[in-house]
C-alpha positions as CSV (number, residue, x, y, z in Angstrom):
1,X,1.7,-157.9,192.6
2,X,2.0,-160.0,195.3
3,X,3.7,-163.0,193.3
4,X,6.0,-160.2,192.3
5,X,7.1,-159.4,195.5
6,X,10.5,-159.7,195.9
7,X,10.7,-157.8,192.4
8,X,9.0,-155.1,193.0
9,X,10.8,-154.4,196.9
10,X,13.8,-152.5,195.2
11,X,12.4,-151.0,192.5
12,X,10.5,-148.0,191.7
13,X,7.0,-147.3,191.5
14,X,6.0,-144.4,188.9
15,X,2.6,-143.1,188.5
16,X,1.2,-140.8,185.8
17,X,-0.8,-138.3,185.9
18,X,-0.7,-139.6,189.5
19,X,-3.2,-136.1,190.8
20,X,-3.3,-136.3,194.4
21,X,-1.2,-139.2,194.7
22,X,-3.9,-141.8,196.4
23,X,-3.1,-144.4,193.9
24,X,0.5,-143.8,194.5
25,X,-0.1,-143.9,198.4
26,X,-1.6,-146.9,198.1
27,X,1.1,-148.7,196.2
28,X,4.2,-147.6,197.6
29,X,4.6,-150.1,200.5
30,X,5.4,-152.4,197.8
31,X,8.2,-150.6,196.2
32,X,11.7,-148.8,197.7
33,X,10.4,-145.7,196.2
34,X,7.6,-144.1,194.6
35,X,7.5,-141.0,190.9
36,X,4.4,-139.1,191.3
37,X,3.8,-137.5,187.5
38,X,1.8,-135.3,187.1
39,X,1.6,-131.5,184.6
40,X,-1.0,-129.5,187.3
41,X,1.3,-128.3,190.0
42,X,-2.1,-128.2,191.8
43,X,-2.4,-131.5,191.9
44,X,1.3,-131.8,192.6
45,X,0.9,-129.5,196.2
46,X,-1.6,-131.3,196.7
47,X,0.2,-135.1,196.6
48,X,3.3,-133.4,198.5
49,X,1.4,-132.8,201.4
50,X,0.5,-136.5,202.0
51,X,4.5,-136.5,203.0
52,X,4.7,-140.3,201.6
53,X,8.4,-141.9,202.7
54,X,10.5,-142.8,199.6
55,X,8.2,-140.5,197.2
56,X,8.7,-137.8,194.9
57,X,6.5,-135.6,192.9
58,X,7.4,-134.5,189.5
59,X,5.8,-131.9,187.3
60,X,6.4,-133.3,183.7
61,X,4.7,-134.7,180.4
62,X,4.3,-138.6,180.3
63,X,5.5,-138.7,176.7
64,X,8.8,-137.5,178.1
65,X,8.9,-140.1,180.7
66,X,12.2,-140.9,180.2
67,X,13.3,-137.9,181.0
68,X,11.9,-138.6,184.8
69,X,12.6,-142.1,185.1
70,X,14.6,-145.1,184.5
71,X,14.5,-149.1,185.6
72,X,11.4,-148.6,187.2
73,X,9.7,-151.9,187.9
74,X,6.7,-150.5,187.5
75,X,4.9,-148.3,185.7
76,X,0.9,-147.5,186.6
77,X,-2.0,-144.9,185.7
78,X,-5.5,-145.1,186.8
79,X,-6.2,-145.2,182.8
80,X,-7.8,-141.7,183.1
81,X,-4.4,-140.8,180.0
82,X,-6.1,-142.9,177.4
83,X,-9.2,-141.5,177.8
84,X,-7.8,-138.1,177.5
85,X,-5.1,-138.8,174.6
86,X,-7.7,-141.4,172.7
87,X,-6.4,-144.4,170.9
88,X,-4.4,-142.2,168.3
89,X,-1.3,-141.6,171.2
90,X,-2.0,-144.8,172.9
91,X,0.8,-146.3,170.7
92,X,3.5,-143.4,171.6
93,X,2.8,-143.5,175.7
94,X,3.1,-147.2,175.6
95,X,6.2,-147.0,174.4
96,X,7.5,-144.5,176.5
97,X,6.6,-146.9,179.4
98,X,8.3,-149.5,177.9
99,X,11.5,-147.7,177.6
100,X,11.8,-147.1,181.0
101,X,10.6,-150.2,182.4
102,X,13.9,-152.4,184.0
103,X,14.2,-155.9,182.8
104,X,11.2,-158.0,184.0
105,X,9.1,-154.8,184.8
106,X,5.9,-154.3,183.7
């Protein structure tokens, strides 16, 4: 990230399945705005209380990620969606990311 710097400085940030936003916290200084994703509005209430500048929190499926975001220079999970998807949707959420990723984003 940090030889991406000047990339990732006006871009967004999205996290899925981001829970209670800590890994999103801890990223956002690097980005001009932050996606929290996440379907438990639980864990939703619970990331909008951290009040982060520059992020939102969005209840929503990641294999509808599009529908949430677009040109997002970066795209990040803690890995905790494979292990609940398995190998078989790998594949599919991949390519969700891909599609939303701006040129150079990764």
């Amino acid at each position: 990230m940090a030889d991406r710097a000047d990339f990732c400085r006006d871009r967004l940030v999205v996290d899925l399945a981001c829970g209670t936003g800590a890994v999103l916290e801890s990223m956002l200084d690097r980005f001009a705005e932050g996606l929290g994703l996440d379907i438990s509005r639980r864990m939703l209430a619970v990331a909008a209380r951290r009040q982060l500048p520059h992020a939102r929190w969005q209840e929503g499926n990641c294999f509808e990620l599009a529908a949430f975001a677009a040109h997002a220079g970066a795209v990040l999970s803690r890995g905790i969606l494979l292990s609940h998807y398995g190998p078989r949707w790998a594949p599919v959420l991949l390519e969700q990311i891909r599609a939303v990723l701006a040129p150079g984003g990764f």
